[in-house]
N, CA, C and O atoms as a Tinker XYZ file with bonds, in Angstrom:
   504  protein
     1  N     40.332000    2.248000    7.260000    73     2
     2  CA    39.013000    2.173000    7.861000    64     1     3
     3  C     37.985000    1.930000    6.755000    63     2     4     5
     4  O     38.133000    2.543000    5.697000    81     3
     5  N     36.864000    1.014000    6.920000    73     3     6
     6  CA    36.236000    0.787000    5.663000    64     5     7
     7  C     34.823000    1.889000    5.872000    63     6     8     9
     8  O     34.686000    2.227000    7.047000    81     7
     9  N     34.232000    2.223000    5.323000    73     7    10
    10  CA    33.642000    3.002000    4.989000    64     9    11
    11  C     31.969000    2.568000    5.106000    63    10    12    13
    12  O     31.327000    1.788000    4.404000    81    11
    13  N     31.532000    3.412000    6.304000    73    11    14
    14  CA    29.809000    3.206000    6.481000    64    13    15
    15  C     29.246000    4.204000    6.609000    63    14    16    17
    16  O     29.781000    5.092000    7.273000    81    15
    17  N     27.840000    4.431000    5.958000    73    15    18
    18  CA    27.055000    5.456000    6.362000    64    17    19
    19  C     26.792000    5.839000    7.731000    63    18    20    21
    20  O     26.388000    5.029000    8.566000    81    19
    21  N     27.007000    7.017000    7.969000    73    19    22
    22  CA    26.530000    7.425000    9.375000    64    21    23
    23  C     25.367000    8.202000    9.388000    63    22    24    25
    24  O     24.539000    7.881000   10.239000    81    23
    25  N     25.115000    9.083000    8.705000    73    23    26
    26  CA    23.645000    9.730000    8.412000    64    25    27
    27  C     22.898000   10.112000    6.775000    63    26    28    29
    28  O     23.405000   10.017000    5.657000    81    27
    29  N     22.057000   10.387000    7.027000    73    27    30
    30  CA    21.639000   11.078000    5.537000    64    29    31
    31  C     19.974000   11.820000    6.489000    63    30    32    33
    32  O     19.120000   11.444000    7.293000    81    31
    33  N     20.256000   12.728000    5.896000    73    31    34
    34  CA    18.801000   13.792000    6.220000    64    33    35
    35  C     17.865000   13.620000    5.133000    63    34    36    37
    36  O     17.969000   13.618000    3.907000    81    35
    37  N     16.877000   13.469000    5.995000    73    35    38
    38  CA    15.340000   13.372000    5.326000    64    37    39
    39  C     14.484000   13.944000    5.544000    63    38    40    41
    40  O     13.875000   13.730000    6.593000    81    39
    41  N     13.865000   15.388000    4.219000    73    39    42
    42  CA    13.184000   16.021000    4.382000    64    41    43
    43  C     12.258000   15.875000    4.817000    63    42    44    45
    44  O     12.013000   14.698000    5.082000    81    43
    45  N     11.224000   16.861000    5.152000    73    43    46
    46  CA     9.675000   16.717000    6.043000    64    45    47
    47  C      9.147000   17.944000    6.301000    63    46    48    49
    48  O      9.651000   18.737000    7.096000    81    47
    49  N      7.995000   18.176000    5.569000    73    47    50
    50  CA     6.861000   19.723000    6.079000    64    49    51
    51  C      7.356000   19.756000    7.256000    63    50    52    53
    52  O      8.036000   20.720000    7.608000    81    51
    53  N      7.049000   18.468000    8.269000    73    51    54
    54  CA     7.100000   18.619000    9.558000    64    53    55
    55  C      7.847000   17.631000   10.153000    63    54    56    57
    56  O      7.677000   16.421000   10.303000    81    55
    57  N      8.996000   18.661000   10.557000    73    55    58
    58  CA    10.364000   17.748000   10.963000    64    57    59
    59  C      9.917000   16.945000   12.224000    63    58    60    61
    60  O     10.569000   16.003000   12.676000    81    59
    61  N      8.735000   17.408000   12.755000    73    59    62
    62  CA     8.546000   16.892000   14.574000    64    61    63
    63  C      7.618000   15.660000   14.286000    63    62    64    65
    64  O      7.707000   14.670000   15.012000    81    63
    65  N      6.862000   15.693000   13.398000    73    63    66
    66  CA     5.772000   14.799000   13.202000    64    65    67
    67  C      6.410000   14.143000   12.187000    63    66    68    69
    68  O      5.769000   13.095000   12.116000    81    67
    69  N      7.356000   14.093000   11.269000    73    67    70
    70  CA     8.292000   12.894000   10.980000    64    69    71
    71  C      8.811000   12.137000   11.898000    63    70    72    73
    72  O      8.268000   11.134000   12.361000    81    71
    73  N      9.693000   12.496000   12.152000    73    71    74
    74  CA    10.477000   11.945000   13.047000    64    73    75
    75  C      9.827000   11.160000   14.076000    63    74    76    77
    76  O     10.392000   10.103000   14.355000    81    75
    77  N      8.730000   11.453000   14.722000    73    75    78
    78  CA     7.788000   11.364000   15.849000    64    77    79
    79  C      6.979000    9.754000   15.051000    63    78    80    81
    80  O      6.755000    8.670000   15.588000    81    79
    81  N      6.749000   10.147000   13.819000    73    79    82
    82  CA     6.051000    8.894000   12.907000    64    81    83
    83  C      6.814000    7.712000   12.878000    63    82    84    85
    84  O      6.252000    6.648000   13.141000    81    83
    85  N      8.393000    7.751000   12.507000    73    83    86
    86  CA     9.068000    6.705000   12.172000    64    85    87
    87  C      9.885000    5.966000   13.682000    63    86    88    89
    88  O     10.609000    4.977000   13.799000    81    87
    89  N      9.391000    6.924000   14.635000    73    87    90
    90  CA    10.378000    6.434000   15.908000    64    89    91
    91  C      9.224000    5.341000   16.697000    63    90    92    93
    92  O      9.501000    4.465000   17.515000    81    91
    93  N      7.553000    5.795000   16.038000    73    91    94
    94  CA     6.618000    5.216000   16.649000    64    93    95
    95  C      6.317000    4.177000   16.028000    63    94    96    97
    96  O      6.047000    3.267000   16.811000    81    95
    97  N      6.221000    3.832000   14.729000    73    95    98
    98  CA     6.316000    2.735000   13.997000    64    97    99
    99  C      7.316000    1.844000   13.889000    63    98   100   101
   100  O      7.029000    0.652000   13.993000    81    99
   101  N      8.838000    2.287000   13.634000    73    99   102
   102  CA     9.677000    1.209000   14.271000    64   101   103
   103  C      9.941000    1.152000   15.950000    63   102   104   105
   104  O     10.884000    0.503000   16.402000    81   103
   105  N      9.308000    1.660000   16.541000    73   103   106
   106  CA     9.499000    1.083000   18.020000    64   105   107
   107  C     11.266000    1.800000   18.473000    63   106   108   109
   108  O     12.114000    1.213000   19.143000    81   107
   109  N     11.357000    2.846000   18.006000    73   107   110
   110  CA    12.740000    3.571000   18.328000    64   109   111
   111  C     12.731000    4.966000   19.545000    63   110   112   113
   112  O     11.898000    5.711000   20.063000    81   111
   113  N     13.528000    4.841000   19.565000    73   111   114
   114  CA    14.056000    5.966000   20.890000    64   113   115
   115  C     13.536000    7.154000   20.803000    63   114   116   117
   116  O     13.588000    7.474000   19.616000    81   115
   117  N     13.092000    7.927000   21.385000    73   115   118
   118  CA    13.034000    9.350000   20.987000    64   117   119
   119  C     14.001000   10.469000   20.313000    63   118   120   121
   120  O     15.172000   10.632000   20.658000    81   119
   121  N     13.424000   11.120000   19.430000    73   119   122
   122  CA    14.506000   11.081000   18.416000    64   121   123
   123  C     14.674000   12.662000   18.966000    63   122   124   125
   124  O     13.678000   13.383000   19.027000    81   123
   125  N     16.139000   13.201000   19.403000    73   123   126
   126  CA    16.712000   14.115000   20.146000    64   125   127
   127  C     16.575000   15.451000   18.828000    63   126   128   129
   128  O     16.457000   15.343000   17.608000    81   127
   129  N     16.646000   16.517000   19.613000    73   127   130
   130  CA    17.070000   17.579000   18.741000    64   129   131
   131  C     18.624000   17.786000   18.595000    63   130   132   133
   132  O     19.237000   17.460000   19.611000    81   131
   133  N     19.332000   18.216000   17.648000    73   131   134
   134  CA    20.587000   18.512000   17.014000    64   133   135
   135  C     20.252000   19.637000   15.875000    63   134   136   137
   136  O     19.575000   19.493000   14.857000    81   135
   137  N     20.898000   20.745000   16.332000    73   135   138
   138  CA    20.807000   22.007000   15.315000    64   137   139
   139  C     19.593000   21.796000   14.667000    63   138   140   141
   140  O     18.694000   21.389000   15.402000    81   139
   141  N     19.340000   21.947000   13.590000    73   139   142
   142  CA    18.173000   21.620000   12.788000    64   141   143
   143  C     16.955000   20.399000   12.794000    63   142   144   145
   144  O     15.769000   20.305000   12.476000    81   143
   145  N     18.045000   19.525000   13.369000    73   143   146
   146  CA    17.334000   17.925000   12.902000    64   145   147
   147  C     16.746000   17.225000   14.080000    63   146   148   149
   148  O     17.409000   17.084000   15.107000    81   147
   149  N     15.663000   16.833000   13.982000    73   147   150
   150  CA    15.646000   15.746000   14.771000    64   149   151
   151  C     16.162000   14.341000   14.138000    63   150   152   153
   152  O     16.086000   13.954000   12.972000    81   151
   153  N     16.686000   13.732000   15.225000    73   151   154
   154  CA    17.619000   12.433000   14.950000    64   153   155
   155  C     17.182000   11.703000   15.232000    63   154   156   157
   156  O     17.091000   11.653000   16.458000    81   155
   157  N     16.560000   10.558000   14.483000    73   155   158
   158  CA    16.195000    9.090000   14.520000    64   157   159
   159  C     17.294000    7.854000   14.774000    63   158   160   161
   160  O     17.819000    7.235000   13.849000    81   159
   161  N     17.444000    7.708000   15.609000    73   159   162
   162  CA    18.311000    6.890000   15.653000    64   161   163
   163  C     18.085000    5.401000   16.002000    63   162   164   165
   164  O     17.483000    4.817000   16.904000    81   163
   165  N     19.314000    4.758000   14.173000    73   163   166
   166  CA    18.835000    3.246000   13.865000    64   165   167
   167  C     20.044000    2.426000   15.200000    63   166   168   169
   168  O     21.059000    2.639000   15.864000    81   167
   169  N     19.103000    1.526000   14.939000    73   167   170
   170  CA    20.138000    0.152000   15.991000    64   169   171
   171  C     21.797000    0.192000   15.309000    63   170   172   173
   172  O     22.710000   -0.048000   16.099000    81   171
   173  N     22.137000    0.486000   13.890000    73   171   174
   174  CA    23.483000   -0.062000   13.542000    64   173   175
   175  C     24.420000    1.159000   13.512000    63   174   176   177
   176  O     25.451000    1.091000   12.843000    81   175
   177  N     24.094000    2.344000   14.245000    73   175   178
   178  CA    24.718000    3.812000   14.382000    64   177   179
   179  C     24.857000    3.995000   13.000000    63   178   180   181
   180  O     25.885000    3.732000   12.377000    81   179
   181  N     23.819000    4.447000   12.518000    73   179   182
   182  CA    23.170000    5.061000   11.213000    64   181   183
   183  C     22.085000    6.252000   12.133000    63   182   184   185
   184  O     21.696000    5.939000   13.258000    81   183
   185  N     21.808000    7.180000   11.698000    73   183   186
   186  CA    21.030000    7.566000   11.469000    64   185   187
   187  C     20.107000    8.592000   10.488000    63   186   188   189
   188  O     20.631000    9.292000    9.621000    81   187
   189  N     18.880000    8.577000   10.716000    73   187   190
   190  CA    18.260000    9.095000    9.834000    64   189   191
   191  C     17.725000   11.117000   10.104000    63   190   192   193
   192  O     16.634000   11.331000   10.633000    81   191
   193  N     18.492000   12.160000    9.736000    73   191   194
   194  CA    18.512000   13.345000   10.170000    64   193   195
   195  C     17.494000   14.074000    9.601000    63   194   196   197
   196  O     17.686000   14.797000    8.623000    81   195
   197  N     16.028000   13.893000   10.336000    73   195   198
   198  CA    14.851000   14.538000    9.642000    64   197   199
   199  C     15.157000   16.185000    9.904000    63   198   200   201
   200  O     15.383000   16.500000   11.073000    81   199
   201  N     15.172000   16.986000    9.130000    73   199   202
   202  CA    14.958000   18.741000    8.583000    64   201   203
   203  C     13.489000   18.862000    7.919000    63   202   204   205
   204  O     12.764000   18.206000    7.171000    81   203
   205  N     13.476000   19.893000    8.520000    73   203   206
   206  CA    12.213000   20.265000    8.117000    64   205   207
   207  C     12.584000   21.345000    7.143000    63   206   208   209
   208  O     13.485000   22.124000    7.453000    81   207
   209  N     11.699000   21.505000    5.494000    73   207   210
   210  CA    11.703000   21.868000    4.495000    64   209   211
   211  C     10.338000   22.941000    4.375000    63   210   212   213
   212  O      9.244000   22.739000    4.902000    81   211
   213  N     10.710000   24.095000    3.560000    73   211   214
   214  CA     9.424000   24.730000    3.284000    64   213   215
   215  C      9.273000   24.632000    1.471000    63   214   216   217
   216  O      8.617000   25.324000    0.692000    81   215
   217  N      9.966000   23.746000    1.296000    73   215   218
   218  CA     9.223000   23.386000   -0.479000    64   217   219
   219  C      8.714000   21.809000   -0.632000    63   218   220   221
   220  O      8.029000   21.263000    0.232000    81   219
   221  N      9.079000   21.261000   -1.663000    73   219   222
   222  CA     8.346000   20.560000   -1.700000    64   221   223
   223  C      9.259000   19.164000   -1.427000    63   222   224   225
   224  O     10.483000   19.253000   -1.528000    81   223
   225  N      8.648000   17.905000   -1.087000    73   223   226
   226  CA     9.736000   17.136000   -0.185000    64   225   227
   227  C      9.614000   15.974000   -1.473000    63   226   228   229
   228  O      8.692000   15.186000   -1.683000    81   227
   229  N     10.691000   16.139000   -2.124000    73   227   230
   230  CA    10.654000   14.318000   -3.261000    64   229   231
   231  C     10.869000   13.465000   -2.521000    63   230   232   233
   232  O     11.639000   13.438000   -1.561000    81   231
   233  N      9.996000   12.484000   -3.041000    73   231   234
   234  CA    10.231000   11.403000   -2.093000    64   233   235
   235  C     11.607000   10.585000   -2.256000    63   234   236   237
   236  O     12.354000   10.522000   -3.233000    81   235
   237  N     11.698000   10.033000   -1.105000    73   235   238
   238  CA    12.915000    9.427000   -0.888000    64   237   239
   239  C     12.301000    7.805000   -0.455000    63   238   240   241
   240  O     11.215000    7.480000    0.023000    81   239
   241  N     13.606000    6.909000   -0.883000    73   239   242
   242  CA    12.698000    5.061000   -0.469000    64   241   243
   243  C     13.753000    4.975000    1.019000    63   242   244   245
   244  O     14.568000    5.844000    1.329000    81   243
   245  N     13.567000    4.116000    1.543000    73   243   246
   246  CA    14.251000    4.168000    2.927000    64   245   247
   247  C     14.225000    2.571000    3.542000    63   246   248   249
   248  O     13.322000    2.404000    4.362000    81   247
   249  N     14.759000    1.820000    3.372000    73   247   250
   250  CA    14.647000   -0.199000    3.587000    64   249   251
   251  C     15.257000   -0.015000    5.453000    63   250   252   253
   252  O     16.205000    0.714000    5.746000    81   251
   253  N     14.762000   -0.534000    6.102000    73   251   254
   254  CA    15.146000   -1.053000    7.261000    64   253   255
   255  C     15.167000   -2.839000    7.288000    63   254   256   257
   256  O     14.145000   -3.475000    7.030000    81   255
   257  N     16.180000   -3.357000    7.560000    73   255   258
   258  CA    16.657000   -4.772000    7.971000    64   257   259
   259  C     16.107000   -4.485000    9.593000    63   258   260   261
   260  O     16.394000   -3.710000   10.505000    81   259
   261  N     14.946000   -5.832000    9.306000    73   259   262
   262  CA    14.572000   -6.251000   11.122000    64   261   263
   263  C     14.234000   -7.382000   11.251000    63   262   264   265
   264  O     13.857000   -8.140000   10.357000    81   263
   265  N     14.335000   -7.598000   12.366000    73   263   266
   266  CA    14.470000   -9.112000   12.827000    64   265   267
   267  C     13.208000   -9.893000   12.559000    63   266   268   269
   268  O     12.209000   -9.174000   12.517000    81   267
   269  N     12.954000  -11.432000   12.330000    73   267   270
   270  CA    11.389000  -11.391000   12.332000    64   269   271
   271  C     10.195000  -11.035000   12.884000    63   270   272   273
   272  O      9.092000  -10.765000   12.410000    81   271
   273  N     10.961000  -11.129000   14.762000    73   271   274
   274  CA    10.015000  -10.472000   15.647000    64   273   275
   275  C      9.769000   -8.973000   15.530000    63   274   276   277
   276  O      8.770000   -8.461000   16.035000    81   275
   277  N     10.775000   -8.203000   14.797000    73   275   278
   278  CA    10.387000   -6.703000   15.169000    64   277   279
   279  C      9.473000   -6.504000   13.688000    63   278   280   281
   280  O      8.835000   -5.491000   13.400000    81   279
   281  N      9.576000   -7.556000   12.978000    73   279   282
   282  CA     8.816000   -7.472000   11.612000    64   281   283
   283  C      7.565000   -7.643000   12.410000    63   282   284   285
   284  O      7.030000   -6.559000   12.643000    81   283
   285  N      6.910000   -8.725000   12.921000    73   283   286
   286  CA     5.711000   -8.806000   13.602000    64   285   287
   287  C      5.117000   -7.094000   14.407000    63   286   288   289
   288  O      3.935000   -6.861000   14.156000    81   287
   289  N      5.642000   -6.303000   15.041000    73   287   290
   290  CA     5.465000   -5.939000   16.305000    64   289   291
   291  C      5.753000   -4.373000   15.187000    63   290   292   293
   292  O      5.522000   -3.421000   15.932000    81   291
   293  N      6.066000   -3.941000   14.060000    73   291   294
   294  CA     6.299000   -2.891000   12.951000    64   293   295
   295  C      4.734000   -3.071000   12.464000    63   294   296   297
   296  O      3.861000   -2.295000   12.853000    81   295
   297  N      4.462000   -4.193000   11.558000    73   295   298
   298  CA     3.703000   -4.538000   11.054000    64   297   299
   299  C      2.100000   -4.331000   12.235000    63   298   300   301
   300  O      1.086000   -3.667000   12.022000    81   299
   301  N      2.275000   -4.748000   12.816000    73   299   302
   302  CA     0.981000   -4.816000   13.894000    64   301   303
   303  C      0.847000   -3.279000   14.049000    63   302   304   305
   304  O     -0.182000   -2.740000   13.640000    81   303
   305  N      2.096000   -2.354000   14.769000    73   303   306
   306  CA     1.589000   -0.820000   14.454000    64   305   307
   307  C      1.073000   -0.641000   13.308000    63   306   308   309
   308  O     -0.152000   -0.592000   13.412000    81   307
   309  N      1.544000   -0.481000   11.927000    73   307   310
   310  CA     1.134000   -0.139000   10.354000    64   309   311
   311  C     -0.387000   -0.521000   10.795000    63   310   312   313
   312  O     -1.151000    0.298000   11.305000    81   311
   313  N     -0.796000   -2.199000   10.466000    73   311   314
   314  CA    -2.187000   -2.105000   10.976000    64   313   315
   315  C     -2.878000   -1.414000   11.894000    63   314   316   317
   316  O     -3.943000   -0.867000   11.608000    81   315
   317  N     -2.371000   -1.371000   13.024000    73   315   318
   318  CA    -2.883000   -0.379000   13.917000    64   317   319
   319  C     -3.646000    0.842000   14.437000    63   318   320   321
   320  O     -4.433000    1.181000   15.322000    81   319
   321  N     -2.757000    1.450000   13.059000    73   319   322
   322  CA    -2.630000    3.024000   12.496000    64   321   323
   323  C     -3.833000    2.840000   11.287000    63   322   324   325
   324  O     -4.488000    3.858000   11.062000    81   323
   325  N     -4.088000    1.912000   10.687000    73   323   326
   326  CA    -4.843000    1.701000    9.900000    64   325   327
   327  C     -4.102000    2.412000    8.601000    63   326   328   329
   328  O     -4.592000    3.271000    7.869000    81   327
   329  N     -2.739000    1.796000    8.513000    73   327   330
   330  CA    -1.895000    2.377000    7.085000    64   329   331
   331  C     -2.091000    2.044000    6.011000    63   330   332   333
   332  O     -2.475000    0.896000    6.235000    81   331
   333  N     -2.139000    2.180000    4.745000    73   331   334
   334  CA    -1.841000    1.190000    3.432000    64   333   335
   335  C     -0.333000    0.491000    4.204000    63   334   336   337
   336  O      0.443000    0.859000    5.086000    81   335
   337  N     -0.459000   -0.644000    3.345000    73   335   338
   338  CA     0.813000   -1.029000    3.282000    64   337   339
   339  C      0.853000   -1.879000    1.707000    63   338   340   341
   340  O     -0.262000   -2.027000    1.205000    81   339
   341  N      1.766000   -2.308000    1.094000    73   339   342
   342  CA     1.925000   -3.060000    0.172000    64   341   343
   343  C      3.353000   -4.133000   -0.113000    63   342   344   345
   344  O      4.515000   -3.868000    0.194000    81   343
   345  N      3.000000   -5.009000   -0.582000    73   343   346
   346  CA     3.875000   -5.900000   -0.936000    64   345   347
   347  C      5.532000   -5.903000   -1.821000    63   346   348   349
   348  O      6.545000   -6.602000   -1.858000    81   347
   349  N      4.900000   -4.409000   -2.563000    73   347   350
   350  CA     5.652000   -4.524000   -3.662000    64   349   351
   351  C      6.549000   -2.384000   -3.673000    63   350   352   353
   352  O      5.940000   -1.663000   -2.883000    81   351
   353  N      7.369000   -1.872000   -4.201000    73   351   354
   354  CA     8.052000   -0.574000   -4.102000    64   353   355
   355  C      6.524000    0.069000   -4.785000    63   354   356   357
   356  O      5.995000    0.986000   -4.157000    81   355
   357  N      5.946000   -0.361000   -5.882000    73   355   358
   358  CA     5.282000   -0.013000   -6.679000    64   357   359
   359  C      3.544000    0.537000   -6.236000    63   358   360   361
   360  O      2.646000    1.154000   -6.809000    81   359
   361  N      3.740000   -0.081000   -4.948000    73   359   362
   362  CA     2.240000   -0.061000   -4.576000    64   361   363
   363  C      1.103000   -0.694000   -5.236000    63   362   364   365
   364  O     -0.073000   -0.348000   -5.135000    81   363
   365  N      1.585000   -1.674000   -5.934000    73   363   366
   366  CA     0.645000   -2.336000   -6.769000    64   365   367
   367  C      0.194000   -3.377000   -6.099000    63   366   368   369
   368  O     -0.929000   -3.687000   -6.495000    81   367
   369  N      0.567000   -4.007000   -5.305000    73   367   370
   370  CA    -0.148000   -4.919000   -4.185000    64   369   371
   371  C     -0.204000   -4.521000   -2.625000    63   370   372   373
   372  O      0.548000   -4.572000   -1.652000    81   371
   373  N     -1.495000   -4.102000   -2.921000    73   371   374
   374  CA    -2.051000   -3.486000   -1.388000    64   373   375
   375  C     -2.469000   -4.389000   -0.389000    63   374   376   377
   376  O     -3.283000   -5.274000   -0.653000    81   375
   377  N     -1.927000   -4.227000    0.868000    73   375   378
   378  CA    -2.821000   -5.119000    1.586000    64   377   379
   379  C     -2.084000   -6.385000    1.709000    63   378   380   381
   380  O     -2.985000   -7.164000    2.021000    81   379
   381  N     -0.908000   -7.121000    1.650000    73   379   382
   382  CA     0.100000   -7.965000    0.942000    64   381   383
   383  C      1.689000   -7.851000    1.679000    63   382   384   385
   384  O      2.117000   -6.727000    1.946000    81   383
   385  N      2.291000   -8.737000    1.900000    73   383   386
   386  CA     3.463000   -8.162000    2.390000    64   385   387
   387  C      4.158000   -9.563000    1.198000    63   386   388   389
   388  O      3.480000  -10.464000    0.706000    81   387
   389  N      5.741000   -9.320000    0.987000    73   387   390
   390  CA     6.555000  -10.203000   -0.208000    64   389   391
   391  C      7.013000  -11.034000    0.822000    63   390   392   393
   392  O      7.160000  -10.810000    2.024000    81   391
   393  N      7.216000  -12.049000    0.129000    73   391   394
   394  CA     8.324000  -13.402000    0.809000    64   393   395
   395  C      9.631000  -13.397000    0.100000    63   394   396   397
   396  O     10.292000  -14.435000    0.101000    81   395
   397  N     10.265000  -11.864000   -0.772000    73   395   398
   398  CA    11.384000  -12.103000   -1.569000    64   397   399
   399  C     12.590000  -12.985000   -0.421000    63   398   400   401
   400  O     12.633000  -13.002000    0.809000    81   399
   401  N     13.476000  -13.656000   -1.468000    73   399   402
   402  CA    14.582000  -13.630000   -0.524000    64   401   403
   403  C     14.696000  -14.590000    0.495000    63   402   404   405
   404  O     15.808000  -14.888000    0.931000    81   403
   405  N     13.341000  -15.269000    1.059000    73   403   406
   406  CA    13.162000  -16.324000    1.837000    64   405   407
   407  C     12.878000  -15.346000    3.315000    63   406   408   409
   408  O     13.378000  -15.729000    4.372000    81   407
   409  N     12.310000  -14.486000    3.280000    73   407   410
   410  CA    12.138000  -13.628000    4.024000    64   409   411
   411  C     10.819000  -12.780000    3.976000    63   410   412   413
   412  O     10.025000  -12.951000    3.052000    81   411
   413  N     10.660000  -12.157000    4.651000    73   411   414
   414  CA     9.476000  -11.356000    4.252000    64   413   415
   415  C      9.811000   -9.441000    4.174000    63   414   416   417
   416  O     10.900000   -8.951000    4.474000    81   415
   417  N      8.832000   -8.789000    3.798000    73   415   418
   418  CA     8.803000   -7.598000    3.329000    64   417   419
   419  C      7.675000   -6.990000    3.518000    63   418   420   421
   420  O      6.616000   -7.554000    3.793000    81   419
   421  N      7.887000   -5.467000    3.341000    73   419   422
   422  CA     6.387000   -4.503000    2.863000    64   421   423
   423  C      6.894000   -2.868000    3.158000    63   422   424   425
   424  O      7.475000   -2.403000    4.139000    81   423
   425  N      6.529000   -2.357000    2.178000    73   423   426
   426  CA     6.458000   -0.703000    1.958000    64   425   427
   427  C      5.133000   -0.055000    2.903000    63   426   428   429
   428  O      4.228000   -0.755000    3.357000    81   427
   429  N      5.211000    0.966000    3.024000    73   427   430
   430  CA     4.316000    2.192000    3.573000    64   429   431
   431  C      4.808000    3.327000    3.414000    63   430   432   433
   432  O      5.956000    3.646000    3.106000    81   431
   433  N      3.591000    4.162000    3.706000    73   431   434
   434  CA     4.056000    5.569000    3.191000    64   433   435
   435  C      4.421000    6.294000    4.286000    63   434   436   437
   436  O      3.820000    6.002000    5.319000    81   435
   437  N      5.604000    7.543000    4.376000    73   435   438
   438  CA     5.646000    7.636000    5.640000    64   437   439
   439  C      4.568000    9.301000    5.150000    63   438   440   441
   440  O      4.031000    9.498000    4.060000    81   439
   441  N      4.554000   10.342000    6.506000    73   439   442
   442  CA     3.876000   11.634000    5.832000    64   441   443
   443  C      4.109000   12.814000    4.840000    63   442   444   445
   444  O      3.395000   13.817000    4.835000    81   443
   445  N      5.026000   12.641000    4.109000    73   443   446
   446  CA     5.559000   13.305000    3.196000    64   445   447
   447  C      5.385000   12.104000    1.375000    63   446   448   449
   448  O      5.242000   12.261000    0.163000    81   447
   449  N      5.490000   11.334000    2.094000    73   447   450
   450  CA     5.144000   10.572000    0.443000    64   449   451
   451  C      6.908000    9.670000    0.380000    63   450   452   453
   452  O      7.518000    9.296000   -0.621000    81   451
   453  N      7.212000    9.586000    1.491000    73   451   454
   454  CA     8.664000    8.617000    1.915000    64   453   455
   455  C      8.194000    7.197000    1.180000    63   454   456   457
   456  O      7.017000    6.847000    1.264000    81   455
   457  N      9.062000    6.488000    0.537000    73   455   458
   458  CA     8.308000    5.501000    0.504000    64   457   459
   459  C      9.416000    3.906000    1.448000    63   458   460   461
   460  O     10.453000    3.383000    1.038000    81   459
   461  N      8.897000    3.700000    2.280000    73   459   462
   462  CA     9.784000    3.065000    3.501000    64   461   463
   463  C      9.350000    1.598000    3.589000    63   462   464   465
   464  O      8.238000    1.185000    3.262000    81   463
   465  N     10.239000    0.949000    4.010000    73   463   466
   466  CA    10.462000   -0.669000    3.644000    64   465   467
   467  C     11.188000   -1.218000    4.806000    63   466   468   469
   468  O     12.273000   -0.846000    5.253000    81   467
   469  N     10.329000   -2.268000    5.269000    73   467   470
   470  CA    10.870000   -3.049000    6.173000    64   469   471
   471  C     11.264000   -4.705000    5.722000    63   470   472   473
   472  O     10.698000   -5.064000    4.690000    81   471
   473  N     11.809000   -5.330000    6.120000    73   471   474
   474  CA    12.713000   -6.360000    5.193000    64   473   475
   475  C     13.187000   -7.324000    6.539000    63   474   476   477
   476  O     13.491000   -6.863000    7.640000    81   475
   477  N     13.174000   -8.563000    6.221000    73   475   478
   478  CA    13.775000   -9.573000    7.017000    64   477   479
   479  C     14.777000  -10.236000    6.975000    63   478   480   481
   480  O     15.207000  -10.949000    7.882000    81   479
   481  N     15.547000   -9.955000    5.234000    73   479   482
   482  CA    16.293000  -10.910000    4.530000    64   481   483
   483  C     16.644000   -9.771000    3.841000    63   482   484   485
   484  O     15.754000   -9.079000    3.347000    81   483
   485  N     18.101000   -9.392000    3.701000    73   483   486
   486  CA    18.795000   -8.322000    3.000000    64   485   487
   487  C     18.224000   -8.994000    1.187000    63   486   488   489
   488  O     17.517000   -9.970000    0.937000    81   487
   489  N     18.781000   -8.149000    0.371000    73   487   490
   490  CA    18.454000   -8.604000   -0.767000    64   489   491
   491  C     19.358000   -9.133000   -1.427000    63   490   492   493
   492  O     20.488000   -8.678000   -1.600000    81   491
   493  N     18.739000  -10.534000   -2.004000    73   491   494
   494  CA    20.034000  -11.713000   -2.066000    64   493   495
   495  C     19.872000  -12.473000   -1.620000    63   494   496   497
   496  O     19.876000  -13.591000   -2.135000    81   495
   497  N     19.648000  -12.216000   -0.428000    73   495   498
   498  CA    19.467000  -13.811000    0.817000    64   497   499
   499  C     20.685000  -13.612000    1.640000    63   498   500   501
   500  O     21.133000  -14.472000    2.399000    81   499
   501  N     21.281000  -12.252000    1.423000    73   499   502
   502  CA    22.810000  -12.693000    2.244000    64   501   503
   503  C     22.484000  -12.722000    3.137000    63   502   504
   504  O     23.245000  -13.002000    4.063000    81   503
């Protein structure tokens, strides 16, 4: 059997208002309770197992692969919300989304200091 991620947990002050953030910005399901976590759940049976933490949350980077249209319809929430967004991991181009790859891109912050990436074109071009 070859070997895929099925989850990884991602801290959060606030496990409800994480989770609640990233299910509303990518346009995802309501994310269920399971023991501790609320569960975000991605299109490729991955998911993302937000816990809520009482220290301090390091940030973590987080890339989602989406289609061009769900790039449009991601992006239009971010504006929406009136988010930073930037071009680059670095935050050095605000306001900017990348064409790496023959594709397009852009980071935001999620509420903990996540730093999360949406992508059209894996990296490479594969």
């Amino acid at each position: 059997m070859p070997v895929h991620l099925n989850h990884t947990i991602v801290p959060a002050t606030d496990r409800d208002a994480t989770a609640g953030f990233l299910v509303e910005i990518l346009g995802l399901e309501p994310a269920p309770v399971y023991g501790p976590f609320r569960v975000v759940s991605l299109g490729n049976g991955v998911s993302l197992d937000v816990a809520q933490t009482d220290g301090d949350v390091p940030p973590q980077h987080y890339a989602f692969l989406v289609s061009e249209p769900e790039f449009d319809e991601i992006w239009g929430r971010i504006k929406e919300r009136g988010l930073t967004f930037w071009a680059d991991p670095y935050h050095q181009r605000p306001g900017q989304i990348n064409t790496n790859d023959g594709g397009r891109g852009l980071y935001w912050s999620a509420p903990d200091g996540h730093n999360l990436e949406i992508i059209t074109v894996p990296y490479g071009g594969w």
